[in-house]
C-alpha positions as CSV (number, residue, x, y, z in Angstrom):
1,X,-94.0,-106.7,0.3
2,X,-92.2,-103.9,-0.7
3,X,-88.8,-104.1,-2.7
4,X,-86.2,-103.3,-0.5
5,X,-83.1,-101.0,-2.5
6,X,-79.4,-102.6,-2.2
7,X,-77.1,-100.3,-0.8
8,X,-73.5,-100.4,-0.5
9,X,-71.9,-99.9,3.6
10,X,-70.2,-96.5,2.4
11,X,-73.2,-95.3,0.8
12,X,-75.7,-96.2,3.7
13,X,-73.0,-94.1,6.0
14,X,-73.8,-91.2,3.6
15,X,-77.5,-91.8,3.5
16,X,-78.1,-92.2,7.3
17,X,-76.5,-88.3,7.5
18,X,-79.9,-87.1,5.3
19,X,-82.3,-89.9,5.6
20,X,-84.0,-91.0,8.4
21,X,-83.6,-94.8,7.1
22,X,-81.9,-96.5,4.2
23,X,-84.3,-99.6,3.6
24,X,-87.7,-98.8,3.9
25,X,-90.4,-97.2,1.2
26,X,-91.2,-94.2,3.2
27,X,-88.7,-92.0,4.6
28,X,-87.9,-88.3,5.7
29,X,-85.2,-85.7,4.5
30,X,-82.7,-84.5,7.2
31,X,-79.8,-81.9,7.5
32,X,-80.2,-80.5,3.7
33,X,-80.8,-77.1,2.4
34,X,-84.4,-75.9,1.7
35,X,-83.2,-75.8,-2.2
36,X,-81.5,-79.0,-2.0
37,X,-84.9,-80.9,-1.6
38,X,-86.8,-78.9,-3.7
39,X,-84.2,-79.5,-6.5
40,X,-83.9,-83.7,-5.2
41,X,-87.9,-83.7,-5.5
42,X,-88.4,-81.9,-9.0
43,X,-85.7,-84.3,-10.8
44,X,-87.3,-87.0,-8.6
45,X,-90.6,-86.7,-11.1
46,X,-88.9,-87.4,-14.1
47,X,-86.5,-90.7,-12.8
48,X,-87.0,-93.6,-12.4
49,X,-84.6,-93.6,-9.2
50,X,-85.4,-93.8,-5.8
51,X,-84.9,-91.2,-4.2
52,X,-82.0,-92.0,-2.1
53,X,-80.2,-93.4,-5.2
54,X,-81.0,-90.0,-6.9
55,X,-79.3,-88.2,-4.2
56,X,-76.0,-90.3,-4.6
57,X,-76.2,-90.8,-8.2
58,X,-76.6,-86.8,-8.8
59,X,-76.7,-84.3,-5.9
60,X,-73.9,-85.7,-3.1
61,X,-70.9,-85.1,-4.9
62,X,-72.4,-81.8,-6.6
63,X,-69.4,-79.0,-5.0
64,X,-72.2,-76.0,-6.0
65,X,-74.9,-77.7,-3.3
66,X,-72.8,-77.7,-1.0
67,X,-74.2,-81.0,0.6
68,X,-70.5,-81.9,1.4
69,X,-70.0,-79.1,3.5
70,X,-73.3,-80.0,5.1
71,X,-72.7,-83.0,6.1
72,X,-69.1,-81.9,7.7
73,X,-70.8,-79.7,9.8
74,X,-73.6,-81.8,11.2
75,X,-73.1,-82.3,15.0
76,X,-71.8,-85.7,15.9
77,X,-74.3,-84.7,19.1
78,X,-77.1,-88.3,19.3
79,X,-80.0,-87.3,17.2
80,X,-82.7,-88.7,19.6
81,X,-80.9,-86.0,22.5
82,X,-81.6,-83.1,20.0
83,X,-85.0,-84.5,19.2
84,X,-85.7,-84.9,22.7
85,X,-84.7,-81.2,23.1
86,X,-86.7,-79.7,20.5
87,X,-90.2,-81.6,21.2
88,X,-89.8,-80.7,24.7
89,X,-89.8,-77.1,23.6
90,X,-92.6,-77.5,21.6
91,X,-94.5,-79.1,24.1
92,X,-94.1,-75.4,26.1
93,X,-95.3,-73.7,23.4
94,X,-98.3,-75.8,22.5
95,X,-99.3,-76.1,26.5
96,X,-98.5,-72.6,27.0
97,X,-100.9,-71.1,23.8
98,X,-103.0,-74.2,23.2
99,X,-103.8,-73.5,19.5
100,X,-103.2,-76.2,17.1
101,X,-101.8,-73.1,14.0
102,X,-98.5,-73.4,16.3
103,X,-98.7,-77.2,14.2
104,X,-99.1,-74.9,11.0
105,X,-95.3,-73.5,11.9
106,X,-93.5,-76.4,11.1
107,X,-92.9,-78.9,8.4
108,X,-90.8,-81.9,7.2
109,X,-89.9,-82.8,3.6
110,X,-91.0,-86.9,3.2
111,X,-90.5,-89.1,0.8
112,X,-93.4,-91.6,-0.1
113,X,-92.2,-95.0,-2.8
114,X,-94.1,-98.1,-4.1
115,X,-97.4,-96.0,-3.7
116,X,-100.1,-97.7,-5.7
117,X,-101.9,-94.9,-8.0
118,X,-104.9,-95.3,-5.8
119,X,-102.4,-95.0,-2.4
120,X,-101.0,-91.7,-4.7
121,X,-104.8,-90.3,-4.6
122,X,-105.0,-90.7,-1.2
123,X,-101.6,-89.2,0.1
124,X,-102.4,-85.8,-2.8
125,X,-106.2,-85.1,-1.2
126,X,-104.8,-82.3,1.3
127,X,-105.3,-78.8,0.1
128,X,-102.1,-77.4,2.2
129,X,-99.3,-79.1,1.7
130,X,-96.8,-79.3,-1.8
131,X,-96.7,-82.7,-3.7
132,X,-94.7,-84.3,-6.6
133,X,-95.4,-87.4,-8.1
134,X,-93.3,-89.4,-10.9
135,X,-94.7,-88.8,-14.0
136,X,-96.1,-91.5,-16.6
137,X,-95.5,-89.5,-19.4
138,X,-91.3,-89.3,-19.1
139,X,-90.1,-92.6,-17.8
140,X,-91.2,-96.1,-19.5
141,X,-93.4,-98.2,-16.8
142,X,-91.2,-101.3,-18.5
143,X,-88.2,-101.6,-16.0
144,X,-88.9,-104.1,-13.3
145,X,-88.5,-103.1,-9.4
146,X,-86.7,-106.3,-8.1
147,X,-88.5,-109.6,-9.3
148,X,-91.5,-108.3,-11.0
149,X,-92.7,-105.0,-12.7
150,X,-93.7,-102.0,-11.3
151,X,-96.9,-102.6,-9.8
152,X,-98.3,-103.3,-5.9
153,X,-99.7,-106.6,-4.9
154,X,-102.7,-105.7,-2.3
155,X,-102.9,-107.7,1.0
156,X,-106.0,-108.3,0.8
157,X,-105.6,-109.9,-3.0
158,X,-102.4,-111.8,-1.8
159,X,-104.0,-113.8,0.9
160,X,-107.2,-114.7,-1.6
161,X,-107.4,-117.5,-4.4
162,X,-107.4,-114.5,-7.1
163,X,-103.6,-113.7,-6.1
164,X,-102.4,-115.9,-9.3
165,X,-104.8,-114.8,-11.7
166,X,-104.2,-110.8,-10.4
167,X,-100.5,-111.0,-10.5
168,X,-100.7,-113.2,-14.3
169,X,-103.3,-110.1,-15.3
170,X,-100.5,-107.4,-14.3
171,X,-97.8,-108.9,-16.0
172,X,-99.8,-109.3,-19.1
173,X,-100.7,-105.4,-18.7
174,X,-97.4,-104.6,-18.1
175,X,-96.0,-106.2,-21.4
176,X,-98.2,-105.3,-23.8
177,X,-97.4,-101.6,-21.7
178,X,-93.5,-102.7,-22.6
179,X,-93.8,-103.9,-26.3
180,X,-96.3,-101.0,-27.2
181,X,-94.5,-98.0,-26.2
182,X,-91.1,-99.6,-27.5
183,X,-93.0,-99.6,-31.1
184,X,-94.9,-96.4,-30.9
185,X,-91.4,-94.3,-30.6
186,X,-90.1,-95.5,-33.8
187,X,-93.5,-95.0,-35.2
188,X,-93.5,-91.5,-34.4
189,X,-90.3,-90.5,-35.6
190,X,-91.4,-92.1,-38.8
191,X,-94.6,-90.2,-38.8
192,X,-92.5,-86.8,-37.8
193,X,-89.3,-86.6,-38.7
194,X,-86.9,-84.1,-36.5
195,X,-86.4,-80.7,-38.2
196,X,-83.2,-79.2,-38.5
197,X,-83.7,-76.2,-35.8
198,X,-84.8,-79.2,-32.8
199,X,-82.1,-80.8,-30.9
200,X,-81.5,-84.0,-30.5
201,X,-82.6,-84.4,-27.0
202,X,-85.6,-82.5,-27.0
203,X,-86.8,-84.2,-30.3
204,X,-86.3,-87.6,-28.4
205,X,-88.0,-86.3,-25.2
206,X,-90.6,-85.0,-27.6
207,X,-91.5,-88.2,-28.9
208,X,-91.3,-90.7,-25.5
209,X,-93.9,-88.1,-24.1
210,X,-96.2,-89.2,-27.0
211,X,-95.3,-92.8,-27.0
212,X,-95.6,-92.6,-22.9
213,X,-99.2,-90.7,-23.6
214,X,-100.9,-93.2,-26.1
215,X,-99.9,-96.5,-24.2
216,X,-100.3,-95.0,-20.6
217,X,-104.3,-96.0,-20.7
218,X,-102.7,-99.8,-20.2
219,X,-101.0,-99.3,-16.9
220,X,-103.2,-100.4,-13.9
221,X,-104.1,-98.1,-10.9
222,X,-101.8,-100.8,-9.4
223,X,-98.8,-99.5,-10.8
224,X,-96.7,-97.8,-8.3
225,X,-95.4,-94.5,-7.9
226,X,-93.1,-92.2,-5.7
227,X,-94.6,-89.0,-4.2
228,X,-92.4,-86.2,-2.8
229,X,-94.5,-84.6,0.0
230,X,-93.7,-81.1,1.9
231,X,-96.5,-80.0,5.0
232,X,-96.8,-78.4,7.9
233,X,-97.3,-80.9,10.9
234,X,-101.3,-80.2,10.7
235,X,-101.7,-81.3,7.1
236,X,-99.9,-84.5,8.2
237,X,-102.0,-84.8,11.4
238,X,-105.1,-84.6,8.8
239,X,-103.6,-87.1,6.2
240,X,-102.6,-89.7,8.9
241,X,-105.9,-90.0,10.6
242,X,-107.8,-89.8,7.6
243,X,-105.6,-93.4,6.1
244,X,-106.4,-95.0,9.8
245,X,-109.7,-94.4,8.3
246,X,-109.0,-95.9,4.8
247,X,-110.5,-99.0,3.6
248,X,-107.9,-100.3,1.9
249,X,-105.3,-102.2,3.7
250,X,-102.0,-100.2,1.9
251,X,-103.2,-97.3,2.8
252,X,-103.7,-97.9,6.4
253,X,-100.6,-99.9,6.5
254,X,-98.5,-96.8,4.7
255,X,-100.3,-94.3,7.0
256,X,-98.4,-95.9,10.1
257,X,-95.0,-96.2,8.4
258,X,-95.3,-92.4,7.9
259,X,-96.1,-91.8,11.5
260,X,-93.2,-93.6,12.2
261,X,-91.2,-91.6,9.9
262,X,-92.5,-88.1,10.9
263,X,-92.2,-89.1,15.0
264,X,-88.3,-88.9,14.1
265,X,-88.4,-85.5,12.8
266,X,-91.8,-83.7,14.1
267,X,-92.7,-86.3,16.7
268,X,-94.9,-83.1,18.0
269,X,-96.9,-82.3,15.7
270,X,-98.4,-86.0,15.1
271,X,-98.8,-86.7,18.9
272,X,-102.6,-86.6,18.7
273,X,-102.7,-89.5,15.7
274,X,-103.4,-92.5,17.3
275,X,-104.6,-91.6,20.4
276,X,-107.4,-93.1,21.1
277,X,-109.7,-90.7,22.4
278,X,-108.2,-87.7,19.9
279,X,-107.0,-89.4,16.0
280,X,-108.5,-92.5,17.3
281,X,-111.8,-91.1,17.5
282,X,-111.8,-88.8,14.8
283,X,-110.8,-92.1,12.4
284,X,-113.9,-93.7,13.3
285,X,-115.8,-90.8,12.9
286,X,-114.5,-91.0,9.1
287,X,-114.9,-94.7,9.1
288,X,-118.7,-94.8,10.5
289,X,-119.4,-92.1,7.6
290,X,-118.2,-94.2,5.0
291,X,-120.2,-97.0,6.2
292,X,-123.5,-95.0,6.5
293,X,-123.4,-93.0,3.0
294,X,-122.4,-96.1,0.9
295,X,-125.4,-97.8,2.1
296,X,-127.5,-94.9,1.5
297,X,-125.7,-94.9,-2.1
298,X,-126.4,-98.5,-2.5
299,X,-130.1,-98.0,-2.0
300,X,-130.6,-95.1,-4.9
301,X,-132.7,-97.4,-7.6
302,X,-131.8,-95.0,-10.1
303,X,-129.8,-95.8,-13.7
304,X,-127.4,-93.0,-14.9
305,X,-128.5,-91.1,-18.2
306,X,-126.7,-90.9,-21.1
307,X,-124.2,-87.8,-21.6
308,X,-121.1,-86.5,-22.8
309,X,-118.1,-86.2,-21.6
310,X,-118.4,-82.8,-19.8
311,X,-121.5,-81.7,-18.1
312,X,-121.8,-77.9,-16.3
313,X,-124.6,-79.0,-13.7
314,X,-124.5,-76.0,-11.9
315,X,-123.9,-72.3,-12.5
316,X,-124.8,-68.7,-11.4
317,X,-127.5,-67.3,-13.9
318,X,-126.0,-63.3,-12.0
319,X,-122.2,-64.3,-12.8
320,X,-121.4,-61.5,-14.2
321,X,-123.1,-58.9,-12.1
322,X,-121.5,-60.3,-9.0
323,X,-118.4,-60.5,-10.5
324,X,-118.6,-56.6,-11.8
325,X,-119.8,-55.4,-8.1
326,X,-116.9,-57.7,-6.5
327,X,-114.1,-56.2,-9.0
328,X,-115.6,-52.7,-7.7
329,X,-115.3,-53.5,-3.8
330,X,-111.6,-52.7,-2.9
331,X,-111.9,-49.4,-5.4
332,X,-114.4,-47.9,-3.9
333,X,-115.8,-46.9,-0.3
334,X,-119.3,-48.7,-0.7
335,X,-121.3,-51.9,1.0
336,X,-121.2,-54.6,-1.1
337,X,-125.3,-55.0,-1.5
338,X,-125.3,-51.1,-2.9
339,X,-122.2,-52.4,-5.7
340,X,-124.3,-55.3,-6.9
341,X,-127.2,-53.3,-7.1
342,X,-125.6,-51.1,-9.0
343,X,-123.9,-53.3,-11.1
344,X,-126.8,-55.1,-11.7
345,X,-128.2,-51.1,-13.2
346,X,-125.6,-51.5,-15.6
347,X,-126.0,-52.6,-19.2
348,X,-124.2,-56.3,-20.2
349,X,-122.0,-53.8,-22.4
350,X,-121.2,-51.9,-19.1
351,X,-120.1,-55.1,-17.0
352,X,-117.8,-56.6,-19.7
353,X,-116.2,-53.4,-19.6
354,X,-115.6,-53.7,-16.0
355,X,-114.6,-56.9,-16.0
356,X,-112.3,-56.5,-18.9
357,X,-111.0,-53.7,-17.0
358,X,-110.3,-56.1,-13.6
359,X,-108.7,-58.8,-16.0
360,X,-106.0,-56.0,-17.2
361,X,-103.9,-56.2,-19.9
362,X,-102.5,-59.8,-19.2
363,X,-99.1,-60.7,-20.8
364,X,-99.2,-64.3,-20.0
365,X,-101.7,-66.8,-18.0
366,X,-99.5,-66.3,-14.6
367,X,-101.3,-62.7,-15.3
368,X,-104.4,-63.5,-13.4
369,X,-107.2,-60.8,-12.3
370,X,-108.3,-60.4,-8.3
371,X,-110.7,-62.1,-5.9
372,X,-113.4,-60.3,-7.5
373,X,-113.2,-63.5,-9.9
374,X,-113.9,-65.7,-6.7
375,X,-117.5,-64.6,-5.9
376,X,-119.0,-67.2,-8.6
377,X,-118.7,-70.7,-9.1
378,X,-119.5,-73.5,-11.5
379,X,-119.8,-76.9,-10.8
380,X,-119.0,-79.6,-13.7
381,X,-119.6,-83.4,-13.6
382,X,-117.1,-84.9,-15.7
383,X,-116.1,-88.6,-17.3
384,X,-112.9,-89.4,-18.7
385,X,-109.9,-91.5,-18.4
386,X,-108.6,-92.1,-15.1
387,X,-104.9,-91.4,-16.4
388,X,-106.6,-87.5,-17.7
389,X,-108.3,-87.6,-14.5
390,X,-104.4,-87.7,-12.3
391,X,-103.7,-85.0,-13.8
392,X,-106.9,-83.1,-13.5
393,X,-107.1,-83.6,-10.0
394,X,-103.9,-81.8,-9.2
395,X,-105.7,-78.8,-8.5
396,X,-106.6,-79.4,-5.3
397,X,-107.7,-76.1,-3.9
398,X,-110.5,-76.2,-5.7
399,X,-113.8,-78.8,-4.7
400,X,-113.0,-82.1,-6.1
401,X,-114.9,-85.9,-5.4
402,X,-114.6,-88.7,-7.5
403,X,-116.4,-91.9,-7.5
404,X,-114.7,-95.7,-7.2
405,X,-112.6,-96.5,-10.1
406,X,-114.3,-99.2,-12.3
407,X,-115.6,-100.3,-15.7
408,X,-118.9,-99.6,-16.0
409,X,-118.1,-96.4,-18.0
410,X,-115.8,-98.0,-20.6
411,X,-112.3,-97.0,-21.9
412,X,-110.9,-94.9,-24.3
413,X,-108.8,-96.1,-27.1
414,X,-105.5,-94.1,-28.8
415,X,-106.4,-93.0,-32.7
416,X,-102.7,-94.3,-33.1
417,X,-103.6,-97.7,-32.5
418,X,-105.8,-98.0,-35.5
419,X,-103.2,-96.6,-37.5
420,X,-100.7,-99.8,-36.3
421,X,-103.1,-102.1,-35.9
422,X,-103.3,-102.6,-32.2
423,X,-107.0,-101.9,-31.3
424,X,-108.0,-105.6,-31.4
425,X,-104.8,-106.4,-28.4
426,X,-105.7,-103.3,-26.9
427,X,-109.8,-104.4,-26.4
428,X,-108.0,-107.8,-25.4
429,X,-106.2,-106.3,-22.2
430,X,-109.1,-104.3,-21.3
431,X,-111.4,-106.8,-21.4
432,X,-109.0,-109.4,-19.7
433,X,-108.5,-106.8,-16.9
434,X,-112.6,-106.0,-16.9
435,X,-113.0,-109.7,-16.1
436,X,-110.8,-109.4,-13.1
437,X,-112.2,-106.8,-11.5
438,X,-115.4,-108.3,-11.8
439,X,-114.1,-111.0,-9.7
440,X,-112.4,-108.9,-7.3
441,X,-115.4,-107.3,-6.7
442,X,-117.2,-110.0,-6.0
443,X,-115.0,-111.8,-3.6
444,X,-113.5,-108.7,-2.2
445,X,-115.4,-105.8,-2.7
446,X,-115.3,-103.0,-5.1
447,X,-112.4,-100.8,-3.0
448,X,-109.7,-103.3,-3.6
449,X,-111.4,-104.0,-7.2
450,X,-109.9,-100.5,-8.1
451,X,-106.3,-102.1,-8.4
452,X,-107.2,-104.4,-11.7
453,X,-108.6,-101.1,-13.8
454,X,-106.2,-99.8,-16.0
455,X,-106.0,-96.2,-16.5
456,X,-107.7,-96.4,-20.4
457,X,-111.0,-96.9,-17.9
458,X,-113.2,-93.7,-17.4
459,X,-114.1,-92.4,-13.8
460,X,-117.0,-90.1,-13.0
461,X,-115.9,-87.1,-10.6
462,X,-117.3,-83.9,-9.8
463,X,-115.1,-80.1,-10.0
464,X,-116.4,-77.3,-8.2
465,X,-114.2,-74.1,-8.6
466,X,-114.8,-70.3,-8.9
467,X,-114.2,-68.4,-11.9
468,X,-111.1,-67.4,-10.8
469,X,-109.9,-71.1,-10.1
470,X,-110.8,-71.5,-13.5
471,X,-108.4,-68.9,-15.3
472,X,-105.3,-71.1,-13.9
473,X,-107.0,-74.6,-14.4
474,X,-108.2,-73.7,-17.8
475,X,-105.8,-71.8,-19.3
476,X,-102.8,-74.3,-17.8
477,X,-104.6,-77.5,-19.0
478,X,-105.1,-76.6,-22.4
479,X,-101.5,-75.3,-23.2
480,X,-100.2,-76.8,-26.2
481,X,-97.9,-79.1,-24.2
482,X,-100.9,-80.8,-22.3
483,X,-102.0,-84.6,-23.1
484,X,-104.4,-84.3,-25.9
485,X,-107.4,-86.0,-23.6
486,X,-107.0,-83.2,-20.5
487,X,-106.8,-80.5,-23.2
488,X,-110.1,-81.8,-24.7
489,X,-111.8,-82.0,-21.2
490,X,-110.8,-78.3,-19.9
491,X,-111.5,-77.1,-23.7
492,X,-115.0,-77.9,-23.2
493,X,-115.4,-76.8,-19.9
494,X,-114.6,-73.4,-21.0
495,X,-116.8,-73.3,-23.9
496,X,-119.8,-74.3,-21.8
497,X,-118.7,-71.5,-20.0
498,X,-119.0,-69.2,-22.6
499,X,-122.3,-70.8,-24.5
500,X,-124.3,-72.7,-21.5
501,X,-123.8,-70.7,-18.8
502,X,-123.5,-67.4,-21.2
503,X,-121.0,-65.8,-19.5
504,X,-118.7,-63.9,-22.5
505,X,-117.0,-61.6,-20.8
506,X,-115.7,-63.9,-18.0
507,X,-115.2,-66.3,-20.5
508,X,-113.0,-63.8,-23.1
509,X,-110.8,-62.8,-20.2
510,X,-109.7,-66.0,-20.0
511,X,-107.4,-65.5,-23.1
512,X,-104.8,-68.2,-22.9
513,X,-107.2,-71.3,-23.5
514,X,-105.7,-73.0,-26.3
515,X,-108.3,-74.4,-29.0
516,X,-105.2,-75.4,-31.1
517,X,-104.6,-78.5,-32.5
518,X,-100.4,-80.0,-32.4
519,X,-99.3,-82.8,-33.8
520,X,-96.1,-83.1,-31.5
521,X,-97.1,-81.6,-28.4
522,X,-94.0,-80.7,-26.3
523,X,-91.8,-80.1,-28.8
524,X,-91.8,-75.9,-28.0
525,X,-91.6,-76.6,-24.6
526,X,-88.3,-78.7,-24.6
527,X,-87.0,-76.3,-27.2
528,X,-87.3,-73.8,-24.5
529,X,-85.6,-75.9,-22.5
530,X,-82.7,-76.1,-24.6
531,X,-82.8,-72.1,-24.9
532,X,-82.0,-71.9,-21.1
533,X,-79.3,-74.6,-21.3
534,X,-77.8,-72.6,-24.3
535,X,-78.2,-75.9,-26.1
536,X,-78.3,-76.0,-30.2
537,X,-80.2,-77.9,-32.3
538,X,-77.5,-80.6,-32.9
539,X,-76.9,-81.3,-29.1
C-alpha cells in the first residue's frame, strides 16, 4: 500500500541511529539537535525527498551540524533499557501529581509520508502543536513514487469494482497535471522575461511558483503529502483518538502506525489511546456524534442561496466600543463594565483615536496591537478552491469547520488557460473526475468520495476569529507573494470589515493588507532571498 524507500545496508546503519525505523511512512526523530529537526523539517517542505533521504542526501555529512559528533556519542546502552527507564519515571510523576499538563511537558518530533490531502487535514486540526507540510507550489506533483504517481489508493476504493476506473481517473489527472505545468513555465518566461537585476535562480523559482499555482486546481485531494509534526504528548493523545474515530479507513489505519511510532519514544504520554474504557471510549463518543448530526444534517429540506464568494454572517454592531474599553483595561485601575461605559460616552472620533493609539506606530505586520483586539469577533462563511482553502486553514488557532469536499459548488478555472488554449481539457478533467465521484458516492459514500475531487473544486467552510486574529491572517494572506485566489479571499474579508460591518478604525489599523495587483508574485521575496545569501543577479 504504501511505497516502501530503497535503502542501502550502510545507510540504514546511519538511519536506525536517528530514526525509529527505515521502511515505514511514518516514523519519529531520535538523538538530533532541537535545530537539526527544525532545519530537516523546513527544507523538508520544499523537496520532494523523504525525509530520511533528505537527512543523508543534505544534513549527515554537514561538519557545522554536528550530527557526526552526535551520533559518536550516543550510548551503545539497548534503547528499549533507556526507554524502560524513562517511562517508569514518568509513571512516578503522573501517579504521584495525577494531572494530565505533566503530558503538556514533553514532545517528540514525527514524521508523517504518503498522507492523502484529506489524511493532511486531519493530522493539522490540533491547535497546539507545530506542522509542516510539502508545498504544491515549489515541487512539480509529476515525478512518480515507485510504480505510479503521487497519489493514495483508498482501501475502501481498492477492494470495490471502481478501483480500475479511480486509479485510470488519477493517472489521467496526473498527466494533464505533468504536461500542463511543463508548458506553463516556458509560457511565463515568454510572457515575462527576466530583468537584468533578478538572478537566475530566483527568476526560475519565480516562475515554477506560478506554473505550480495555475495547474495545482488539477491535483486530486488524493495526491499525497509529507507532514512534519512537533507536539507535546497531549496534542498527540487528542489526534490519535480523534483518527480511531475517523471514517475513513487511512486515517484510522495511519492513526495506529503513529501510536506505534510515538510508544518508542513517549510510550507515556499515549498510554490512555486505546484503552478501552479511556481513548476507547472517548473514540466512540466522537464516532456516535458523527453519526447523530449527519443524520440530523441529512434531514434539513432546505436549498443553499446564491452568494458570493465571501460572506460576513456574523459581527459585533459595539466592535469598536469594546475594543476601545479593552485597549484601556491594563492602563488603567478601573472594572471593565465602567471602561465600556465610558467608552461607549465617547464620540466615534474619540475611539479611533484610542484604538489608533493601541495599534502604535507599526513598522511591519509582525507589529501587532494587544489583546484588547481579542474582545470582538467576526464570523465569515466562505467558498473557494480547496487548494486556497489548504492554505487558509493553516491558521488554526482561530475557529475553523469545513464541509465534505465535493462538486456541487463547481471549480475555478486559471485566466492563463484561456490565453493557451486549455480551458476546453481543463472542463474535460473536471468533469471526468465529477463523474467519479458521483459514483463513489453512491457505492461508497460521500467520505471516501472526497479522494476523486481535484483541488480546482470549491468547498464551503466557516472562519471565526477575533479582530486581533485577523491583523496576522489578513495582513499575511494578502502579501504580495500569496497565491492570487487566497489574496482575493482575505482581500474581501477585510473590506467587509471595513464597509459591512463598519468598523474603520479597526479596519485602518490593519495597514499591511495588500490591495495590489503583481504580475510575478514572488519574485521580491526570492530576491530577498538572494540578499541574505549575498547572491547577484547573475547567480
Amino acid at each position: 500500500m504504501y511505497f516502501e524507500e530503497p535503502f542501502s545496508p550502510d545507510e540504514r546503519v546511519v538511519l536506525e541511529r536517528f530514526f525509529t525505523n527505515t521502511d515505514g511512512p511514518v516514523f519519529g526523530l531520535v538523538n538530533l539537535p532541537e535545530v537539526v529537526k527544525g532545519a530537516l523539517f523546513a527544507r523538508y517542505s520544499r523537496s520532494h525527498k523523504s525525509l530520511r533521504r533528505l537527512f543523508l542526501d543534505e544534513f549527515y555529512d554537514q561538519p557545522e551540524l554536528g550530527v557526526a559528533a552526535v551520533l559518536d556519542a550516543v550510548s551503545s546502552d539497548d534503547p528499549s533499557i533507556r526507554l524502560k527507564r524513562a517511562e517508569g519515571l514518568y509513571d512516578r510523576v503522573f501517579n504521584e501529581y495525577g494531572d494530565d499538563s505533566v503530558a503538556q511537558l514533553g514532545g517528540a518530533h514525527l514524521a508523517c509520508e504518503q498522507a492523502s490531502n484529506l489524511l493532511t487535514k486531519v493530522l493539522e486540526w490540533g491547535r497546539l502543536a507545530a506542522y509542516l507540510e510539502q508545498s504544491t507550489r515549489y515541487i512539480y506533483y509529476d515525478r512518480p513514487l515507485g510504480e505510479r504517481y503521487r497519489y493514495h489508493v483508498p482501501s475502501e476504493v481498492a477492494e470495490s469494482p471502481l478501483a480500475d476506473e479511480y486509479r485510470t481517473t488519477m493517472d489521467g489527472l496526473f498527466d494533464q497535471y505533468s504536461s500542463l505545468v511543463r508548458e506553463l513555465g516556458p509560457y511565463f518566461e515568454r510572457q515575462f522575461p527576466r530583468a537584468d537585476d533578478t538572478s537566475r535562480r530566483a527568476y526560475n523559482a519565480t516562475i515554477r511558483a506560478k506554473a505550480c499555482d495555475a495547474a495545482r486546481g488539477l491535483l486530486p485531494a488524493a495526491t499525497t503529502s509529507n507532514v512534519g509534526i512537533y507536539a507535546t504528548g497531549q496534542a498527540y493523545e487528542s489526534l490519535l483518538i480523534r483518527m480511531q474515530a475517523h471514517p475513513l479507513a487511512e486515517a484510522r489505519e495511519y492513526g495506529k502506525m503513529m501510536l506505534a511510532e510515538l510508544r518508542q519514544m513517549i510510550p507515556s504520554f499515549v498510554k490512555r489511546v486505546d484503552i478501552p474504557d479511556r481513548g476507547g471510549a472517548w473514540s466512540e463518543y466522537l464516532a456516535g456524534t458523527a453519526r447523530r448530526m449527519d443524520e440530523l444534517a441529512n434531514n434539513l429540506a432546505i436549498e443553499a442561496d446564491d452568494r458570493p464568494e465571501v460572506t460576513l454572517v456574523d459581527w459585533d454592531p459595539d466592535a469598536e466600543i469594546k475594543v476601545a474599553a479593552a485597549a484601556l483595561y491594563a492602563y488603567s485601575d478601573l472594572p471593565d463594565d465602567q471602561l465600556l461605559e465610558a467608552a461607549r460616552r465617547m464620540d466615534p472620533g474619540e475611539r479611533a483615536g484610542v484604538i489608533r493609539a493601541y495599534a502604535g506606530d507599526r513598522v511591519n505586520r509582525r507589529h501587532k496591537p494587544g489583546r484588547g483586539m481579542e474582545r470582538v469577533n467576526y464570523r465569515f462563511d466562505i467558498k473557494c478552491d480547496f487548494g486556497s482553502f489548504r492554505d487558509l486553514q493553516r491558521h488554526r488557532m482561530l475557529t475553523l469547520e469545513w464541509q465534505r469536499l465535493g462538486t456541487i459548488h463547481g471549480y475555478t478555472t486559471p485566466d492563463v488557460l484561456s490565453e493557451i488554449g486549455s480551458v476546453p481539457d481543463w472542463d474535460a478533467a473536471m468533469g471526468r473526475a465529477a463523474e467519479l465521484h458521483t459514483k463513489l458516492a453512491g457505492q461508497l459514500g460521500s467520505d471516501v468520495a472526497q479522494y476523486a475531487v481535484p483541488f480546482g473544486f470549491r468547498i464551503r467552510f466557516v472562519m471565526q476569529l477575533n479582530a486581533r486574529e485577523a491583523f496576522h491572517m489578513l495582513e499575511l494572506r494578502t502579501a504580495r507573494e500569496g497565491h492570487p485566489d487566497y489574496r482575493r479571499v482575505c482581500q474581501e474579508m477585510h473590506r467587509l470589515i471595513l464597509e459591512k460591518a463598519g468598523h474603520r478604525a479597526i479596519a485602518d489599523a490593519m495597514k499591511f493588507v495588500d490591495y495590489g495587483e503583481y504580475e510575478l508574485e514572488r519574485i521580491a521575496a526570492e530576491r530577498r532571498t538572494d540578499e541574505r545569501a549575498g547572491n547577484g543577479p547573475q547567480t
